[in-house]
Structure formats: structure tokens, C-alpha cells
N, C-alpha and C positions, 0 to 999 in steps of 0.2 A: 485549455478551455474546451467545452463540451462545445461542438459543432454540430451547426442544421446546414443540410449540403448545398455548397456554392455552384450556380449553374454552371462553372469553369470547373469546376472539380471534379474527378471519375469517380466510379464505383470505390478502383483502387487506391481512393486514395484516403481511403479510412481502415482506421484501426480500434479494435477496443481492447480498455482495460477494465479487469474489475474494482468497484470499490473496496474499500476496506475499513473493517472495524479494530480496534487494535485494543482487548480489555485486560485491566488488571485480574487476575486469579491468583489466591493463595488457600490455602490447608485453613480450616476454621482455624479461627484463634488466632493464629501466628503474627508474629509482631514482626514489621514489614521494615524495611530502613531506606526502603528507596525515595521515602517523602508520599508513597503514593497510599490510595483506600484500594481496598478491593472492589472493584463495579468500576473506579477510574478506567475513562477511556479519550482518544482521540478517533477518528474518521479520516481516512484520504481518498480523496474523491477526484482521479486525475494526479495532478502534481499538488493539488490543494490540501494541506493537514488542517484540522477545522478540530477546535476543544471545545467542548460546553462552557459556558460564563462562567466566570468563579472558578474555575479548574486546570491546575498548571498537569504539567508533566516535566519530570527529572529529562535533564540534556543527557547526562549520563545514559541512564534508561531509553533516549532518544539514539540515541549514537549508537546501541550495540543492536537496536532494531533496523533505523533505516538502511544497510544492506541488503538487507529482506523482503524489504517493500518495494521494489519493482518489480521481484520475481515472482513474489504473493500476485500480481498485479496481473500479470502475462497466463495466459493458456498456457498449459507444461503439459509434457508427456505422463501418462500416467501410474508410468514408473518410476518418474523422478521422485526425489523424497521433497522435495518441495510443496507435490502436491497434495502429501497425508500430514507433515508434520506442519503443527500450526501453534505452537507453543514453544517460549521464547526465555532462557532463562533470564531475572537480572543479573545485570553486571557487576552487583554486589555480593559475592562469593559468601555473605551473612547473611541474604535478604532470598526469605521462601518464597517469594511472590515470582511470578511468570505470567506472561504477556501473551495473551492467545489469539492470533489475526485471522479473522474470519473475512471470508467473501461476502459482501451484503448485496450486489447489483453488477450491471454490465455498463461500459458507459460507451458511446462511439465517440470517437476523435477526427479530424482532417488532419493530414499532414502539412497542410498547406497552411494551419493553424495553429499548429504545435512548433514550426520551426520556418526559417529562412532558408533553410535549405531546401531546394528542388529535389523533389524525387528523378531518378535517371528516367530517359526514354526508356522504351521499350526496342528500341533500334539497338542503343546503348548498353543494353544487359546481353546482348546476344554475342 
């Protein structure tokens, strides 16, 4: 969940990820077989996947993207290839369509909010 900071909480104890838009693309015309339109999309926003009303998305088509989706999500180096390639083929070795994941926003997190886990001291990293 998106965090407004706790007076117990430090500076460091936030993190951000960016959001994400995850949209269908394909070649005019081409006949698609993943179930999906072209313009289909999903939003992740945090750990939250969010679809527009009326609008599924293939689990198949789901499964060979979320791998991708936490490192889309993370600051990278800007020689990783993660952070130019943004198009995703389907997993349907028939289906022209590809999944293009855009950055739409920044979001800050607490750790203190995302997890039960304590972060170590500062005594304790040294």
C-alpha cells in the first residue's frame, strides 16, 4: 500500500516503485489468439494489478509477463536491458500480439508497511 509517513518511521524507510501500464500491441490487421484486442491493458500500481470493467486478461499471457514486473518496477542501471526493452512477446508462438510495459508514475512505500519484517539497525549492518 502507498504510504504517508509514520512519525516512528525514518527517511530510510521508504522506497519507490514505479507504476505500470502493461498494453496489448499488434501489426494492423493481424489475427491475435491470446483472447486479447489490441488497446487491452492492465495497471500495476505497487503490488496491486487493476483491469478496467469488462476486461479480462489471458493467465497464460499473465504468467510469461509477471517475471518482468518487479524489475520494470525498480530504478535499473542504465545499461541494463531492462531498462530500454519494454515489449513482451505472447506465449503463443502463433499470436503477433506483444505486451508493451510502460512506466506511468513514481509511488513511495514504507517498509514498515509493505512487510513484518524489520529493517536491520544501523549498528547491525556494520
Amino acid at each position: 500500500m502507498a504510504s504517508t509517513q509514520h512519525p516512528t518511521d525514518s527517511a530510510d524507510d521508504v522506497f519507490e516503485l514505479y507504476d505500470l501500464r502493461v498494453e496489448v500491441v499488434a501489426p494492423d490487421g493481424a489475427k491475435l489468439y491470446c483472447g486479447a484486442k489490441v488497446g487491452d491493458y492492465f495497471e500495476l500500481k505497487g503490488e496491486m494489478l487493476h483491469l478496467p470493467p469488462d476486461q479480462g486478461f489471458s493467465i497464460y499471457s499473465l504468467a510469461a509477463l509477471l517475471p518482468l514486473l518487479a524489475s520494470k518496477q525498480r530504478r535499473l542501471h542504465p545499461n541494463d536491458w531492462m531498462s530500454t526493452d519494454a515489449e513482451v512477446a505472447c506465449p503463443d508462438p502463433n499470436c503477433p500480439s506483444r505486451f508493451r510495459i510502460v512506466r506511468t508514475g513514481l509511488r513511495r512505500f514504507s517498509h514498515a508497511d509493505t512487510t513484518a519484517v524489520k529493517l536491520p539497525s544501523t549498528e547491525q549492518q556494520q
